[in-house]
Structure formats: structure tokens, C-alpha cells
MINUKE-699242 format. One record per residue (C-alpha): residue in one letter; x, y, z. Coordinates in steps of 0.001 Angstrom, whole numbers, plus 500000, padded with zeros to 6 digits. Example, Ala and Ser with C-alpha at 12.3 -4.5 7.8 and 13.67 -1.06 7.14 Angstrom:
2
{vexpa A,{512300,495500,507800}}
{vexpa S,{513670,498940,507140}}
REM end
This chain:
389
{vexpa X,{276619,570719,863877}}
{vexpa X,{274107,571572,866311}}
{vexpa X,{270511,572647,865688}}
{vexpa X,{270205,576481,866482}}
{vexpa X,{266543,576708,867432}}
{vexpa X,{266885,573858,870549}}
{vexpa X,{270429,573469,871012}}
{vexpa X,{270179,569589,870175}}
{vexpa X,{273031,567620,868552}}
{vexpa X,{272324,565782,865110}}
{vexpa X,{273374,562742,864860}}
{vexpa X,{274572,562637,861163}}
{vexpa X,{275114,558807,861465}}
{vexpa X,{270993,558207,861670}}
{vexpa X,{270287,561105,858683}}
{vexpa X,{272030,558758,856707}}
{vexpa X,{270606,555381,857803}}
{vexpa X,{267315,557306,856481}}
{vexpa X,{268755,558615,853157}}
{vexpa X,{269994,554967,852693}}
{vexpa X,{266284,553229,853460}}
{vexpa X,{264252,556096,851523}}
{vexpa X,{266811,555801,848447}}
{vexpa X,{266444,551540,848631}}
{vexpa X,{262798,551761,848829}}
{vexpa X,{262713,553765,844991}}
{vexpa X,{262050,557455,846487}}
{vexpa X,{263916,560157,845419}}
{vexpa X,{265343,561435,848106}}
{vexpa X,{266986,565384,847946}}
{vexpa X,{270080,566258,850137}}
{vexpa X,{269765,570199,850388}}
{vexpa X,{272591,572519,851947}}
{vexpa X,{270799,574442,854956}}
{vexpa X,{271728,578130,853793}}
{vexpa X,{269455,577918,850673}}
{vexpa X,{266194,576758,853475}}
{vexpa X,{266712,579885,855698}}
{vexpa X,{263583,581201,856922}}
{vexpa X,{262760,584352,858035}}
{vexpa X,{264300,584886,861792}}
{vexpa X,{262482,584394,864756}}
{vexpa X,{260665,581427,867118}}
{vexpa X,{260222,578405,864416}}
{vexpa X,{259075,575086,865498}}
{vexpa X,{259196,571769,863246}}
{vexpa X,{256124,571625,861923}}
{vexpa X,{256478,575375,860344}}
{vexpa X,{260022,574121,859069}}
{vexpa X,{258213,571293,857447}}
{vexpa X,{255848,573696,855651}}
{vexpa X,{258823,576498,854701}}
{vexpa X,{260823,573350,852976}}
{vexpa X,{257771,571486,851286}}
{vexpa X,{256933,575361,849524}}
{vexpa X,{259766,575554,848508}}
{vexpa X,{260100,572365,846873}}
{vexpa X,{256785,572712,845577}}
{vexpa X,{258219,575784,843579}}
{vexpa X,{261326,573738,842410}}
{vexpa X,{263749,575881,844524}}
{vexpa X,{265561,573352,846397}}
{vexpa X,{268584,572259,844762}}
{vexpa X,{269932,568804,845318}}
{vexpa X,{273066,568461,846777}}
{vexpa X,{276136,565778,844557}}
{vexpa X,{276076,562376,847064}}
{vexpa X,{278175,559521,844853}}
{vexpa X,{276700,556212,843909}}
{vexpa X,{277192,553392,846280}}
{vexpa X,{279987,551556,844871}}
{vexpa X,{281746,555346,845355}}
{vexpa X,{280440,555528,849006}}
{vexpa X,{281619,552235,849659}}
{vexpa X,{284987,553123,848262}}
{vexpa X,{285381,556000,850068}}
{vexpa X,{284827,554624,853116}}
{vexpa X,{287747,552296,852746}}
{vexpa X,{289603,555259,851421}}
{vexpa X,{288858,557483,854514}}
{vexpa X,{289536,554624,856905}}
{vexpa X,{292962,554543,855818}}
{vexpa X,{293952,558273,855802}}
{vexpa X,{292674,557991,859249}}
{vexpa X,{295235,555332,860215}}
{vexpa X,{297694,557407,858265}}
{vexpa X,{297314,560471,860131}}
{vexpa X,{297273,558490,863701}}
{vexpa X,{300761,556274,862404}}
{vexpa X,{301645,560128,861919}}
{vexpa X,{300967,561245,865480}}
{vexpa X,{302375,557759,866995}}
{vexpa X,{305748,558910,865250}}
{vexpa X,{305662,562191,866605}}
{vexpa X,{305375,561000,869653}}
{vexpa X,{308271,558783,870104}}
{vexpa X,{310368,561403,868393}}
{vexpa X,{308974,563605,871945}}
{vexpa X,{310210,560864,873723}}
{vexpa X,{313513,560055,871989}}
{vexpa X,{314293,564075,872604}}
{vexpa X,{313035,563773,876279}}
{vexpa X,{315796,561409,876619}}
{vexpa X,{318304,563201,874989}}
{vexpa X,{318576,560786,872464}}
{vexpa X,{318823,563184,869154}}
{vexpa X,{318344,560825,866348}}
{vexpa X,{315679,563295,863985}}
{vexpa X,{319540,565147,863599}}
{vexpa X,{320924,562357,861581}}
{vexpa X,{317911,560666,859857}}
{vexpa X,{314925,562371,858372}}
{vexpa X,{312145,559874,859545}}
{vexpa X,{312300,557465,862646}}
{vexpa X,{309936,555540,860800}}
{vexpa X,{312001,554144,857705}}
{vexpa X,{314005,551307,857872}}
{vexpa X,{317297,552128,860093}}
{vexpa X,{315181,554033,862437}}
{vexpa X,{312621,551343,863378}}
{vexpa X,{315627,549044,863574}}
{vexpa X,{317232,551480,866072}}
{vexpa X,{314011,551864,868252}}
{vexpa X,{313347,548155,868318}}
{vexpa X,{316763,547384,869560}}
{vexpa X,{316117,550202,872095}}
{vexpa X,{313353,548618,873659}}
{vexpa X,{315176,545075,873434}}
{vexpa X,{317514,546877,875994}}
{vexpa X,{320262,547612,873787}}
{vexpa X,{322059,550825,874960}}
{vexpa X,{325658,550835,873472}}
{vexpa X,{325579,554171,870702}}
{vexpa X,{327929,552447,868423}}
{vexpa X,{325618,549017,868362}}
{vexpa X,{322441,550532,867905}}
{vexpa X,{324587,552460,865241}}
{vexpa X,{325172,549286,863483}}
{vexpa X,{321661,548908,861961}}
{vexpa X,{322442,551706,859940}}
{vexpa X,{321233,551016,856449}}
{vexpa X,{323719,551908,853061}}
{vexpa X,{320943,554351,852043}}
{vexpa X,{321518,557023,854755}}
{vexpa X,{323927,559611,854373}}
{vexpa X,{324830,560349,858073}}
{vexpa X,{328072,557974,859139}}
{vexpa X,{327904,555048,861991}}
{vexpa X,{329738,557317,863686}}
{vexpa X,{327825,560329,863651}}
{vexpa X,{324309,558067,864456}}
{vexpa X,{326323,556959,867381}}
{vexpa X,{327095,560381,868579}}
{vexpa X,{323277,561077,868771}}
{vexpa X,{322272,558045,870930}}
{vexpa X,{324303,558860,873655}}
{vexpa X,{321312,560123,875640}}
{vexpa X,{319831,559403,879492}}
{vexpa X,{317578,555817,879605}}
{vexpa X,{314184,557172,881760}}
{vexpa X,{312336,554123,882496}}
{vexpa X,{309303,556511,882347}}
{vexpa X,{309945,557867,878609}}
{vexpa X,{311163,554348,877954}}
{vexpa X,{307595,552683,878259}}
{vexpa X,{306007,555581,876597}}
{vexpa X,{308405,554680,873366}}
{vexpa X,{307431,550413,874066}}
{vexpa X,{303604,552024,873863}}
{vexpa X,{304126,554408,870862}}
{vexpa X,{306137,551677,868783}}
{vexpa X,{302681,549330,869715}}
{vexpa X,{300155,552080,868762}}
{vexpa X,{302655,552818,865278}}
{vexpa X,{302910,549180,864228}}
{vexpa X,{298738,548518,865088}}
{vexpa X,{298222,551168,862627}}
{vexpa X,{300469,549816,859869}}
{vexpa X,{298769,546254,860299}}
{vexpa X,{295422,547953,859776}}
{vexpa X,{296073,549705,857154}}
{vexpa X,{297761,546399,855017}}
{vexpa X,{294096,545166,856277}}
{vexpa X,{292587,548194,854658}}
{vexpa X,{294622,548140,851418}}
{vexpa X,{294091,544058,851213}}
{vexpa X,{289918,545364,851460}}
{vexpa X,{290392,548087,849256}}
{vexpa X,{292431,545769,846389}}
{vexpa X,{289285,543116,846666}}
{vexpa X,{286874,545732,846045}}
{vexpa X,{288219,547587,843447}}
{vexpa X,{288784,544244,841203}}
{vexpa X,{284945,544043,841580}}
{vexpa X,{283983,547578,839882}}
{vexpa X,{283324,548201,835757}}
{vexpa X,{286019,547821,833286}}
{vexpa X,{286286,551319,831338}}
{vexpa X,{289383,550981,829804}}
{vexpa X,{288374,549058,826484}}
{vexpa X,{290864,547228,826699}}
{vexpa X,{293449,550194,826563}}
{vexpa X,{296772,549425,827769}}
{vexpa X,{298074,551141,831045}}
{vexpa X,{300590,553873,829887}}
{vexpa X,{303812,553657,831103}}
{vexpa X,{304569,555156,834671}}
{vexpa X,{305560,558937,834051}}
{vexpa X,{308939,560109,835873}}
{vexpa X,{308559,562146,838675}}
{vexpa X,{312041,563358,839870}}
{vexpa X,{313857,562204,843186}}
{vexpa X,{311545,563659,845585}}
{vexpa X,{308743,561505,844199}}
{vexpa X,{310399,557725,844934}}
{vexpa X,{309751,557279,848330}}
{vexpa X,{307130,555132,848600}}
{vexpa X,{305715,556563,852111}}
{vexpa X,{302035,555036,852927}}
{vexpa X,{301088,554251,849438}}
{vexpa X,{298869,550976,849036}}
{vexpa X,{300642,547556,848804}}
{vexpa X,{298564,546927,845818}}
{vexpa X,{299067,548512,842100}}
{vexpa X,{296282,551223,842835}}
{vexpa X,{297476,553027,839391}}
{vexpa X,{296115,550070,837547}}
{vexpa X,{293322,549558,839198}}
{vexpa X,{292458,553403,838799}}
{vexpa X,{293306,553082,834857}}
{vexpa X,{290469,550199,834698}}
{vexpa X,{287821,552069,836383}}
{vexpa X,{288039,555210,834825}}
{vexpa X,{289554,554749,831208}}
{vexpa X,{292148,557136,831841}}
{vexpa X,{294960,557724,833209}}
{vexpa X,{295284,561187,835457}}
{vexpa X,{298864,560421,836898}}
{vexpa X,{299717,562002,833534}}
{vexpa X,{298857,565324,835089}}
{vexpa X,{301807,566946,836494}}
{vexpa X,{301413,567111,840288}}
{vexpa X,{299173,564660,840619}}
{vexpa X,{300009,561336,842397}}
{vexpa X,{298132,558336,842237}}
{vexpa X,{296953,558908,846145}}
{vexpa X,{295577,562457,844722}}
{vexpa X,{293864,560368,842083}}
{vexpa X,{292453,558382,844583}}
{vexpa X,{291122,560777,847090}}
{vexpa X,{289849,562430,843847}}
{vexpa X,{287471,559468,842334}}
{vexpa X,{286793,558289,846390}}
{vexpa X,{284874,561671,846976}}
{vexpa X,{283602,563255,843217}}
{vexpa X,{283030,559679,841374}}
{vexpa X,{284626,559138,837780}}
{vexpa X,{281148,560013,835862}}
{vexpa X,{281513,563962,835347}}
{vexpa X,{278080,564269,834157}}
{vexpa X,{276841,565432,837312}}
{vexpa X,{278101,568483,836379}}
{vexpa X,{277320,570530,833166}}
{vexpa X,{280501,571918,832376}}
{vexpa X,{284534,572285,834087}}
{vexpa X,{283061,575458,835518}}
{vexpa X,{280406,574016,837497}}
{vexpa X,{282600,571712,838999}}
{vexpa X,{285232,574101,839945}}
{vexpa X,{282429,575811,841548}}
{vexpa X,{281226,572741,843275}}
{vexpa X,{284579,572637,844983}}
{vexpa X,{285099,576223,845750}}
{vexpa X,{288100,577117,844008}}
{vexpa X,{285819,579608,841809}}
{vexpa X,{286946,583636,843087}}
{vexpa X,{283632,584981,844974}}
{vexpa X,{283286,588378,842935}}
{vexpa X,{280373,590140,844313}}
{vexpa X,{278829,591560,841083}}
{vexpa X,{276411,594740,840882}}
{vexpa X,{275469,596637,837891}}
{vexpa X,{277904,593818,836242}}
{vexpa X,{280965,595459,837968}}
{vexpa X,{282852,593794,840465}}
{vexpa X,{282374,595576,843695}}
{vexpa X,{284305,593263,846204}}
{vexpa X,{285919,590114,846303}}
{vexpa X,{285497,587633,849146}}
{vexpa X,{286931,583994,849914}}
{vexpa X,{285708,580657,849453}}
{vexpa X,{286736,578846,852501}}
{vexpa X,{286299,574666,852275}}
{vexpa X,{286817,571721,853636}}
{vexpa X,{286741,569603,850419}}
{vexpa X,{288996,566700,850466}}
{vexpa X,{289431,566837,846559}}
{vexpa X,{289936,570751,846920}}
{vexpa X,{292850,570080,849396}}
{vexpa X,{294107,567296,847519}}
{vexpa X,{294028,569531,844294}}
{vexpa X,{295544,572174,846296}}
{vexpa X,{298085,569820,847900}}
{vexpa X,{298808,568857,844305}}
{vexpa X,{299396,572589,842869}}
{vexpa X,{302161,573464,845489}}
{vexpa X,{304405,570232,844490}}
{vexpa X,{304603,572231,840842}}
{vexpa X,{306962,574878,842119}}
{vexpa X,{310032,573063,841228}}
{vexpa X,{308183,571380,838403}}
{vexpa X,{310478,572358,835210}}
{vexpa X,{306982,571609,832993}}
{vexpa X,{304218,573656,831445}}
{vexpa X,{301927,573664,834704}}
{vexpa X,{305493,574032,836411}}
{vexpa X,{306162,577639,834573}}
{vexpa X,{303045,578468,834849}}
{vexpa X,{302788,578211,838492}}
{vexpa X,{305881,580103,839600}}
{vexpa X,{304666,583198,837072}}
{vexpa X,{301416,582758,839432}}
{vexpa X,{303006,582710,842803}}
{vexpa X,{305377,585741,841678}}
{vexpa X,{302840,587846,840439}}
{vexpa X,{299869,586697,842714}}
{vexpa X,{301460,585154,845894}}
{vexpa X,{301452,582185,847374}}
{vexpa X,{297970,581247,848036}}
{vexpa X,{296133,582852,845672}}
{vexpa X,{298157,581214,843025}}
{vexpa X,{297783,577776,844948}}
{vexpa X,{294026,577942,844502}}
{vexpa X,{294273,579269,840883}}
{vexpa X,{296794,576078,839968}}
{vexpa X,{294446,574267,842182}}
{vexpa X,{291172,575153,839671}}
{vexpa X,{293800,574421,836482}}
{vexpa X,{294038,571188,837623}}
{vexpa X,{290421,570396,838424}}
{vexpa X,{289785,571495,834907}}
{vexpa X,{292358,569218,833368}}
{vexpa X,{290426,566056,835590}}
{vexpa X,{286806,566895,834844}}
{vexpa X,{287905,567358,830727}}
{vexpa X,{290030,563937,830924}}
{vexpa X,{287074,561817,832820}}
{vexpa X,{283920,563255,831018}}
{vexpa X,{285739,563449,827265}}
{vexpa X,{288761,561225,827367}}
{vexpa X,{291534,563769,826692}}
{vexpa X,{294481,562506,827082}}
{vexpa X,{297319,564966,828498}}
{vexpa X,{300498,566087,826806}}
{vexpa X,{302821,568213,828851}}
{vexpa X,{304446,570680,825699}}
{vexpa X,{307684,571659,829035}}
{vexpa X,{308468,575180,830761}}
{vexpa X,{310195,576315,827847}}
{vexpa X,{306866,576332,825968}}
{vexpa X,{304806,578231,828247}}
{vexpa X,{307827,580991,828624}}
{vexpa X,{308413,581511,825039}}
{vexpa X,{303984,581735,825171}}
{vexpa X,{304488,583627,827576}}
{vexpa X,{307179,586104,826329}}
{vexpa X,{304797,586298,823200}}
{vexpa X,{302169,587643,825252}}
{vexpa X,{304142,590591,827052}}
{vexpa X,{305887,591610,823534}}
{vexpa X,{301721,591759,822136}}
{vexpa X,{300575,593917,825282}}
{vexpa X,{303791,596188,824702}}
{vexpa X,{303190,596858,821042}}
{vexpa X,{299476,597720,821675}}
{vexpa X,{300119,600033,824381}}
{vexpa X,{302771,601921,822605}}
{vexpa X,{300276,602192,819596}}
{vexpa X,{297680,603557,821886}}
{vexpa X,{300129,606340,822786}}
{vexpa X,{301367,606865,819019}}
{vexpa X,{304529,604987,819654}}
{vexpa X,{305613,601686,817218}}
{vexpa X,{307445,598766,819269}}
{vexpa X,{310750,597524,816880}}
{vexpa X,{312678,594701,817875}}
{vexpa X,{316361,594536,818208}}
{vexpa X,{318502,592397,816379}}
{vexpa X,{319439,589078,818007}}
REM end
């Protein structure tokens, strides 16, 4: 972000060296979002910026902005850290697919990630200097469904000394990330064994099915992060359909576990800008507008809602009726809001979730349309009868 007036950069990284030494020396110390400080336009200088913001205050019109405690800064810095070497593993292993391609070397045909077990074992024996197809085919593990013979069909490609080293450098940068990251999660585990038990003594509930597309593994932590989750909070939000213990995660690194900070589910679904922006006059609606964000918990909520479309649950149901009616995105953000509700009602009062299935919400549902029918046929003098089954 760049100041407007003199064209100077901010360095973020020494705002919050001061927040941190004003907040350790007992002062209360406001973080205030810029758009409610505008001043009128014009030529401003610092020392009339200084005035405009101490008025204000004076009058009790700045609002504070949510910043976590430190034991949640200090957990979401470990947290970000390792989405960071996440997303750079991620680029490493597009990368070597470029290269594998460049070479003619089609393996992304025959396995879905060059990453998992038989493709790392294919690479390495690439750069080892192994070139016969049907060798290299030989590491195929009993998981994958393509044959030995049609994995050695796609390694019959041209060896480029040139596209060769940029695969050796790749494979480096891919297996540097995954070492930092068992670093991170080895950090991360430490800490968390360190934070308040909530639980009571509560026992962790039993791990809730997920279907086949949820049993890969992927970059979740080496440590049991669910249980670890269950003790600081109380609860457990995995019981939430859609949500994963790495949305959990993101979701207490960022917001906290103590909901208090907000008043009620509404505020906090404002707070991460999944409310609609109706612009109200004369209370009527006059015009809708959109809420863009860059939340982390709003695109981990929002990450969360699209899994539910093949969900056969309650949120599941309720989803696809969304999406039909709605579309898409609009009825991501809507699922998206469902869901923060359901995480600020099972931190701040302990409700446990229950999932009643898809059949429940249709038959609900069906209810619903048979009530609207019968009271617009009475509006226009007509009776609604059912048929006989």
C-alpha cells in the first residue's frame, strides 16, 4: 500500500514493531481501517492528519479494528509459513511437470500427481540416469490404476540435458520445501502442546467419515492437529460438513477461538464479508453491490462450501437447491456465511453439531413449497387438495 499524498511506501513490518512496543508498555493501542479517517480532499500534510484522527477519537468515532492475542499471532505465523511452503512445493511440481512435457515424457496421462509415491520414484530414477520406459515403469506402486505397461508407453520421450537439470533443480527446490515444512509442523506441534486446555476433560469424538475423495492425506501436518484443535477450543468443528481440520486451522490461526469479540453470528459474518451489501434508502433496497475480500477464513469458508456439492447431507441438499436456484457463486458465499454461523455458535456456546441427512432438508423442503402453494391459491380463491399416494 502506498501513501497517496507523497507517493512513499509503508513499511507494514515497522507499524507493527510499534503496535507490539506501545501494546507491551500497557497503552491501548487502536488499529483503525483508513476509509473510516478520510478527510476532506485536497493538500494534507501530517500534522493536519494528526489533528483530523485525534478529533475524531476524541468524539469516540474511530472503531478498533479485531488483531488476535499473541499466542494467536504467534500461531498464525507458523500457520502462514507453511501454506507458503505449500503453495511454492505446488509451483516446484508444476514445474517439473513443464519439463517432463518439454521432453516428451507424458507421465501427468497415467498418474494424477508426480508428487505421490510412484511418481517421485520415477523422477528420482530419472535423474539417477535411468532411461529404459519399462524400468522406470517398475516403481509403479499397487495403488495406481494405469498398467506397467501403459506408464512405460509414456516415458518414451527425448533426454534434453537442458530440461534434464531444470528437473535435478525442481526435484531440489520440491524436496527443500517438504523438509521445511516437517520443520514447521515439528514447531507448530511444540507450540500448540503449550496453549490452554478447554476441553474439560471431554473426550475427542471419533473421526467423522468423509467419503473417498477425503483420504488422501496431501500436505496435512505430521502431527494429530485434530486433537490438538479439540484441546484448545473445547470443540470439535470437523463435525461440520465441509470442513477439514486444515479449514479448522486456518480458521482459529486468523479469528482466535474466543468469539466474544463479536456480539452476535451476524457481526462476524459481517467482519468477514460474506454479509450481501444492500444499499438501503427509505428502508427499501435500492441496489445491491459486492463484498470483495481477501480474508483467509472467508476463502477457507468458501473453499469449504464448494466441497458440499456432492455432499449427500443436510448442508449437502441445501447447497445444490442454492447453486440451482442462485448460481454458483452466489450460493458459494451464502453456504460460505452458513458455515461461519455454525463456527461462531459452536466456539462462543458449545453447540455441538448433528447433521439430521439430505433427506431431511428435502422432505423440509418439500414442506415449504406445498405451504407457499396453498397460500397462494387461497389468495386467488382457490383450495390446494392433495392426491392420494
Amino acid at each position: 500500500m502506498r501513501d497517496s499524498d507523497r507517493g512513499h511506501a509503508i513499511n507494514w513490518g515497522v507499524l507493527i514493531a510499534v503496535y507490539d512496543l506501545l501494546e507491551e508498555a500497557g497503552l491501548e493501542v487502536y488499529l483503525v481501517n483508513a476509509r473510516e479517517t478520510r478527510n476532506l480532499p485536497g493538500r494534507k500534510s501530517d500534522v493536519q492528519e494528526s489533528q483530523w484522527l485525534m478529533k475524531l477519537h476524541t468524539y469516540g468515532l474511530l472503531r478498533n479494528s479485531f488483531r488476535p492475542s499473541p499466542e494467536i499471532r504467534t500461531m498464525r505465523t507458523y500457520w502462514r509459513q507453511r501454506n507458503d511452503l505449500v503453495q511454492a512445493a505446488g509451483r516446484h511440481i508444476q514445474r517439473m511437470q513443464k519439463a517432463l512435457t518439454q521432453m516428451n515424457v507424458q507421465l501427468a496421462n497415467v498418474l494424477s500427481d508426480v508428487s505421490g509415491v510412484t511418481g517421485q520414484a520415477i523422477i528420482k530414477a530419472i535423474l539417477a540416469g535411468e532411461r529404459d520406459p519399462h524400468q522406470l515403469a517398475a516403481f509403479r506402486d499397487w495403488r495406481v490404476k494405469a498398467s506397467e505397461e501403459e506408464i512405460a508407453r509414456s516415458l518414451e520421450g527425448n533426454w534434453q540435458t537442458d530440461q534434464l537439470f531444470v528437473l535435478q533443480q525442481e526435484q531440489d527446490g520440491y524436496q527443500f520445501c517438504q523438509k521445511q515444512m516437517a520443520e514447521c509442523d515439528r514447531r507448530l506441534g511444540q507450540y500448540l502442546q503449550h496453549i490452554e486446555d478447554r476441553s474439560q476433560g471431554a473426550s475427542l469424538p471419533e473421526e467423522k467419515r468423509r467419503g473417498r475423495l477425503s483420504k488422501r492425506k496431501g500436505n496435512k501436518p505430521q502431527f494429530d492437529l485434530r486433537r490438538e484443535l479439540f484441546r484448545m477450543t473445547g470443540t470439535d468443528l470437523t463435525r461440520i460438513d465441509g470442513i477439514d481440520v486444515m479449514t479448522v486451522m486456518t480458521i482459529i490461526s486468523e479469528a482466535g477461538s474466543d468469539r466474544s469479540k463479536w456480539k452476535t453470528e451476524d457481526h462476524f459474518v459481517s467482519w468477514l464479508r460474506l454479509c450481501p451489501d444492500n444499499k438501503v434508502s427509505g428502508d427499501k433496497i435500492i441496489g445491491k453491490g459486492r463484498l470483495p475480500t481477501n480474508n483467509r477464513v472467508s476463502i477457507a469458508l468458501k473453499m469449504a462450501a464448494s466441497t458440499l456439492r456432492v455432499s449427500n447431507t443436510y448442508l449437502g441438499a441445501q447447497f445444490r437447491r442454492f447453486r440451482t436456484k442462485l448460481g454458483a457463486p452466489i450460493a458459494i458465499k451464502a453456504m460460505a456465511a452458513k458455515l461461519a454461523r455454525l463456527v461462531y455458535r459452536m466456539l462462543r456456546y458449545g453447540m455441538k453439531y448433528v447433521d439430521q441427512g439430505a433427506k431431511i432438508y428435502e422432505a423440509q423442503h418439500r414442506q415449504r413449497q406445498i405451504g407457499q402453494l396453498k397460500w397462494n391459491a387461497a389468495k386467488l380463491g382457490f383450495r390446494v387438495v392433495e392426491a392420494a399416494a
